[in-house]
C-alpha positions as CSV (number, residue, x, y, z in Angstrom):
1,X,-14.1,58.8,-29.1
2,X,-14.4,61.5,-32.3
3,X,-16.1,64.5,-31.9
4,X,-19.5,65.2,-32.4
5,X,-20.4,66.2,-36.1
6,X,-22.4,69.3,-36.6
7,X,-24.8,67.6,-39.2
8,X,-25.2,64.7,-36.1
9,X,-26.3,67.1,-33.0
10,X,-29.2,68.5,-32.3
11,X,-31.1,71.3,-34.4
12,X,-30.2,74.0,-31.5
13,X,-26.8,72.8,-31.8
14,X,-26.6,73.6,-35.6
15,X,-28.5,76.8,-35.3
16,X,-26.5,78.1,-32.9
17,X,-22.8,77.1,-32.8
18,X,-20.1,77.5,-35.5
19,X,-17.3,75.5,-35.8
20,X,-14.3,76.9,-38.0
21,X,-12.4,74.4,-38.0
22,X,-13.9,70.5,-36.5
23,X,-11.1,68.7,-34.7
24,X,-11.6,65.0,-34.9
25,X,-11.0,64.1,-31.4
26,X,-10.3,67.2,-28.9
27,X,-8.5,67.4,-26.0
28,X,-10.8,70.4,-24.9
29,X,-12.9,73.0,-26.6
30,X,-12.9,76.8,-26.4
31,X,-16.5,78.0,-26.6
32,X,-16.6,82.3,-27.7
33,X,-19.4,84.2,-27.0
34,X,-19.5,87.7,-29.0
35,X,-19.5,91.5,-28.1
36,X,-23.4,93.4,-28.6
37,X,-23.8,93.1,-32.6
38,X,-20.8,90.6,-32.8
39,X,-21.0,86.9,-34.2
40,X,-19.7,84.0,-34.0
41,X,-16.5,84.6,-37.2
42,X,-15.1,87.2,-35.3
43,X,-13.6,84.3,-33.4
44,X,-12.7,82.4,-36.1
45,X,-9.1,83.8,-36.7
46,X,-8.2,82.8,-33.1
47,X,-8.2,78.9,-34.5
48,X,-5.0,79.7,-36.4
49,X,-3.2,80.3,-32.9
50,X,-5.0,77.8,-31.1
51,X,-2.9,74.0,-30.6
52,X,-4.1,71.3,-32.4
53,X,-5.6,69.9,-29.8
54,X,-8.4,72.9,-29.2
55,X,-11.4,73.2,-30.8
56,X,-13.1,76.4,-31.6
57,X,-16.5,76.8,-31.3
58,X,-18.3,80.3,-31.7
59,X,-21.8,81.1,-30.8
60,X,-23.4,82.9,-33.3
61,X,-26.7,85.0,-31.8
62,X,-30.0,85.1,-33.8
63,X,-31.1,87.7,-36.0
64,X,-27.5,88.2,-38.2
65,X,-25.9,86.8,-40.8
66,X,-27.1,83.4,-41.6
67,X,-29.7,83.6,-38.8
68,X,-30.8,86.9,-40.0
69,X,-34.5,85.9,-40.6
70,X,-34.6,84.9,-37.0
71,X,-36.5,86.3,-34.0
72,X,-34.0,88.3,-31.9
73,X,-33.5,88.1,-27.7
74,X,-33.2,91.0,-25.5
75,X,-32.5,88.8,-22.6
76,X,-29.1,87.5,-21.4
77,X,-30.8,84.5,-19.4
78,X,-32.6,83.6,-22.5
79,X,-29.6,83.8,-24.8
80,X,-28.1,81.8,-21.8
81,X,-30.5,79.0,-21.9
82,X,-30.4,78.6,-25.7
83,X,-26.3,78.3,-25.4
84,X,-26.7,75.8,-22.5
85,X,-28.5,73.5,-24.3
86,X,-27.0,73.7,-27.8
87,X,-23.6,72.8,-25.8
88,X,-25.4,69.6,-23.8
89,X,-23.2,67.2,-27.4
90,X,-20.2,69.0,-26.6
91,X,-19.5,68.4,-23.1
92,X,-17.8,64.6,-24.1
93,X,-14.5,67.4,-23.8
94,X,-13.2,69.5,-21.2
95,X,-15.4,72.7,-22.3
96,X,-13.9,76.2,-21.4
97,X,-16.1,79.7,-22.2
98,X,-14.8,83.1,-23.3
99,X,-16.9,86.1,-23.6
100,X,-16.6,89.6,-24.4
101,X,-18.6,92.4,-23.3
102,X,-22.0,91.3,-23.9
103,X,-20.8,87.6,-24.3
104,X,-18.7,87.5,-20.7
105,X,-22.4,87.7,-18.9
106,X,-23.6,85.1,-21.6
107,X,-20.6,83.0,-20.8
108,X,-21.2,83.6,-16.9
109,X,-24.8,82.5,-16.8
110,X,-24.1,79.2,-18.8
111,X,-21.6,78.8,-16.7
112,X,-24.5,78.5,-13.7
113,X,-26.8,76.3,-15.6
114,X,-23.7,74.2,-16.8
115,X,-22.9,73.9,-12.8
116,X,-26.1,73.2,-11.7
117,X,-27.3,70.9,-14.1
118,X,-26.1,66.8,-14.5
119,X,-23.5,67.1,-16.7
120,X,-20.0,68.6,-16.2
121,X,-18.9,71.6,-15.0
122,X,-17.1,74.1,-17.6
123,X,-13.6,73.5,-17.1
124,X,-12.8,77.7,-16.9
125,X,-15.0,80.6,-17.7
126,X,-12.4,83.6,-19.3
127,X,-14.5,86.8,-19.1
128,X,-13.3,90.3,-20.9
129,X,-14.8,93.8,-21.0
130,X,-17.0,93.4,-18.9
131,X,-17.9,94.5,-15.1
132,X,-18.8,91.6,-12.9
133,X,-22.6,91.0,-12.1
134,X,-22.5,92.4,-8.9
135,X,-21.3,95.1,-10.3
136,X,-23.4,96.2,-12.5
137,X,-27.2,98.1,-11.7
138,X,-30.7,97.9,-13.4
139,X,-30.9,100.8,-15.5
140,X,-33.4,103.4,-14.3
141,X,-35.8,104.8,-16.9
142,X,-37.2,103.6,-20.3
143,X,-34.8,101.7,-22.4
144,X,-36.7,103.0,-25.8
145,X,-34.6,102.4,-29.2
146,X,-33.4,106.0,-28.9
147,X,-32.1,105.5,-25.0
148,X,-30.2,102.2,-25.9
149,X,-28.5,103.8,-29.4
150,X,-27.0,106.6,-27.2
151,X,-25.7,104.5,-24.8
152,X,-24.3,101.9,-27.7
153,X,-22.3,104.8,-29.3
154,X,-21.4,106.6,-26.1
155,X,-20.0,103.3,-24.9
156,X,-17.8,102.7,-28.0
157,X,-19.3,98.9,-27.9
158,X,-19.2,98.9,-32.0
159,X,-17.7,100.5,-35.0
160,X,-19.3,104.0,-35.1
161,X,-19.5,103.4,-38.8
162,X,-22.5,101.7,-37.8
163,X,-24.7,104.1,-36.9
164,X,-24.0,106.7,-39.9
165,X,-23.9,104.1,-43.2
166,X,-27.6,103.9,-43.6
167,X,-26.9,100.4,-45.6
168,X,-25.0,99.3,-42.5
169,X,-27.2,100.7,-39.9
170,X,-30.6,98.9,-41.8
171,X,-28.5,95.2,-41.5
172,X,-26.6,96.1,-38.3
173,X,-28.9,98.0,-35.9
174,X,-31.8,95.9,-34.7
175,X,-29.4,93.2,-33.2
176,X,-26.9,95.7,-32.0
177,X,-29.8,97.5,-29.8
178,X,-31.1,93.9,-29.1
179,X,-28.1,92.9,-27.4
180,X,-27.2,96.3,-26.0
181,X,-30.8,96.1,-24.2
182,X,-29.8,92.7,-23.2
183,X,-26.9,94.4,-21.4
184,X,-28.3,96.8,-19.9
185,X,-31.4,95.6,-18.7
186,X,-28.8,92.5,-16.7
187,X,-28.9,92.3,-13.0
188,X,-28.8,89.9,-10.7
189,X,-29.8,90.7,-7.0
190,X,-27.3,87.6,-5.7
191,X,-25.2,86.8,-7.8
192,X,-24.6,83.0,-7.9
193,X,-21.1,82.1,-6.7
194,X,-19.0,79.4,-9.5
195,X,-17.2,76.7,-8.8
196,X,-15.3,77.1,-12.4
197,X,-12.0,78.9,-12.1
198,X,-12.4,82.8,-14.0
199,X,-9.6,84.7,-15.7
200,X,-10.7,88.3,-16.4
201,X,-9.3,90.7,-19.1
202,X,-9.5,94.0,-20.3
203,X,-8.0,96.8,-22.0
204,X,-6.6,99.8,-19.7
205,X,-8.1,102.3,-21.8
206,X,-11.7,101.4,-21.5
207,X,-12.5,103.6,-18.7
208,X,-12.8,103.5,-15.0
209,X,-10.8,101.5,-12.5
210,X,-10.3,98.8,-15.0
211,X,-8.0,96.7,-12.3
212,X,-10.5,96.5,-9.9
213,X,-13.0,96.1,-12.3
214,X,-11.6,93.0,-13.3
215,X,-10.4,92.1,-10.0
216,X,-14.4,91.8,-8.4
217,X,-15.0,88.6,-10.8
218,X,-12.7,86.9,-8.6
219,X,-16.0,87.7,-6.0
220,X,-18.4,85.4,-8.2
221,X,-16.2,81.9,-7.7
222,X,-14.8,79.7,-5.0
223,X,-12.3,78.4,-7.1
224,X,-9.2,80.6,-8.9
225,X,-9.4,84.0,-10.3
226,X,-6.8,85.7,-11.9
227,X,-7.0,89.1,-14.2
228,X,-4.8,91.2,-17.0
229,X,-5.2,94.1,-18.1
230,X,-3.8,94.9,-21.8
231,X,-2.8,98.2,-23.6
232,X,-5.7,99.2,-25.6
233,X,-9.4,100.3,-25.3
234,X,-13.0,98.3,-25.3
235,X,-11.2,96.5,-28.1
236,X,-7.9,95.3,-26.9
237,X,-8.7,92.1,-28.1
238,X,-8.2,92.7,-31.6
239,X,-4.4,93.8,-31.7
240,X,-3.2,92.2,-28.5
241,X,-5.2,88.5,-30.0
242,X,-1.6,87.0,-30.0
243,X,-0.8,87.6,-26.2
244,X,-4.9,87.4,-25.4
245,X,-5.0,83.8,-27.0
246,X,-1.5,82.8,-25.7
247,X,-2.7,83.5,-21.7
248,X,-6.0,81.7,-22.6
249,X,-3.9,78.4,-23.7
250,X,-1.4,78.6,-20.5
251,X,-5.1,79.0,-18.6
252,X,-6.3,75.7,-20.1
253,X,-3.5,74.0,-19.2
254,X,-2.8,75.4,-16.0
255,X,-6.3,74.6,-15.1
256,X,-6.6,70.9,-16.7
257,X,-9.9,69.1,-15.9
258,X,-12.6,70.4,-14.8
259,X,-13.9,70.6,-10.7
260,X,-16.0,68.0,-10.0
261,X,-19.6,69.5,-8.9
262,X,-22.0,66.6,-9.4
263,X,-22.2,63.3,-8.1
């Protein structure tokens, strides 16, 4: 069986996933969620370290780059819902998520729907810089435009760059504070309990007990969890991608197929 061609799958599908580099007949694919403000080609030099055999795919949010005309969402169960069904063609393949920051909640909550809906399971959610949803509080006050830029710079989520290049900040902001709000405003009372196996990362300088931190995802599953922490700050990711991407392929293969959930 080949792998389903972008032009073939749905609309949603098209609008919302980017695919680097189409493999003709996967033996799994690696779906990446992106930071607050990040897309979907920030992923796409991971596909030069990736085997053959795994095939990319990068959500790419609304409201940026080619989707830059597009309404924005403030809501991580409504980005959620969007990526659940733009994913419903790609399921033929054992489907593993990775999300950063922003993204690892994203990631999380289509987990859920992926669990609780016919289809498969995902095979492994991989989660980075991110505290786990029970974890994590409603924010108290109003979340104005001002609130939700102080917390974006004070939190180091994007380059501060940003903020200061009044080109940059015109292009950049609005789905920056978007997904920021999205992140903030995140809370579940009871958080629902996967079946999928998590792998939780992070970089030691990001602040707080960052083992810990990582180790409370384990909470939110009934299969494996397992965490590392790198060298590095809210960022790691970007000079430790070798040893990042390297743990994510031994993950894949340690954890092979995915739990059966549905009958």
């Amino acid at each position: 069986m080949t792998a389903p061609s972008t032009l073939g799958s749905t609309g949603a599908s098209a609008r919302w996933l980017r695919r680097p580099r189409p493999r003709q007949d996967p033996s799994a694919r690696l779906v990446c969620l992106p930071h607050a403000g990040g897309t979907a080609s920030v992923y796409s030099p991971w596909t030069d370290r990736l085997p053959t055999g795994i095939e990319l795919i990068g959500v790419q949010y609304p409201g940026r780059q080619d989707r830059l005309a597009e309404p924005l969402m403030s809501s991580v169960p409504q980005i959620a819902d969007a990526v659940a069904s733009a994913l419903a063609p790609y399921t033929d393949r054992p489907l593993f998520l990775f999300g950063h920051s922003m993204g690892s909640l994203v990631a999380y909550e289509v987990a859920i729907r992926m669990e609780a809906g016919p289809g498969p399971d995902p095979a492994g959610l991989f989660v980075s810089g991110q505290l786990a949803p029970q974890r994590s509080a409603p924010p108290k006050g109003a979340l104005d435009d001002a609130t939700v830029e102080a917390e974006a710079r004070e939190s180091g989520w994007t380059d501060p760059v940003v903020f200061d290049h009044p080109e940059l900040r015109e292009l950049v902001l609005p789905a920056l504070l978007a997904d920021v709000r999205a992140s903030l405003t995140y809370h579940r009372e009871e958080p629902v309990r996967l079946r999928s196996p998590i792998a939780a990362y992070g970089g030691l300088g990001d602040g707080g007990d960052v083992p810990g931190e990582l180790a409370a995802w384990g909470e939110v599953t009934s299969g494996s969890a397992v965490w590392r922490a790198f060298d590095g700050d809210h960022f790691y990711l970007r000079p430790q991608e070798a040893d990042l991407v390297a743990d994510i392929v031994t993950r894949m293969s340690d954890w092979g197929e995915p739990p059966v959930g549905h009958n």
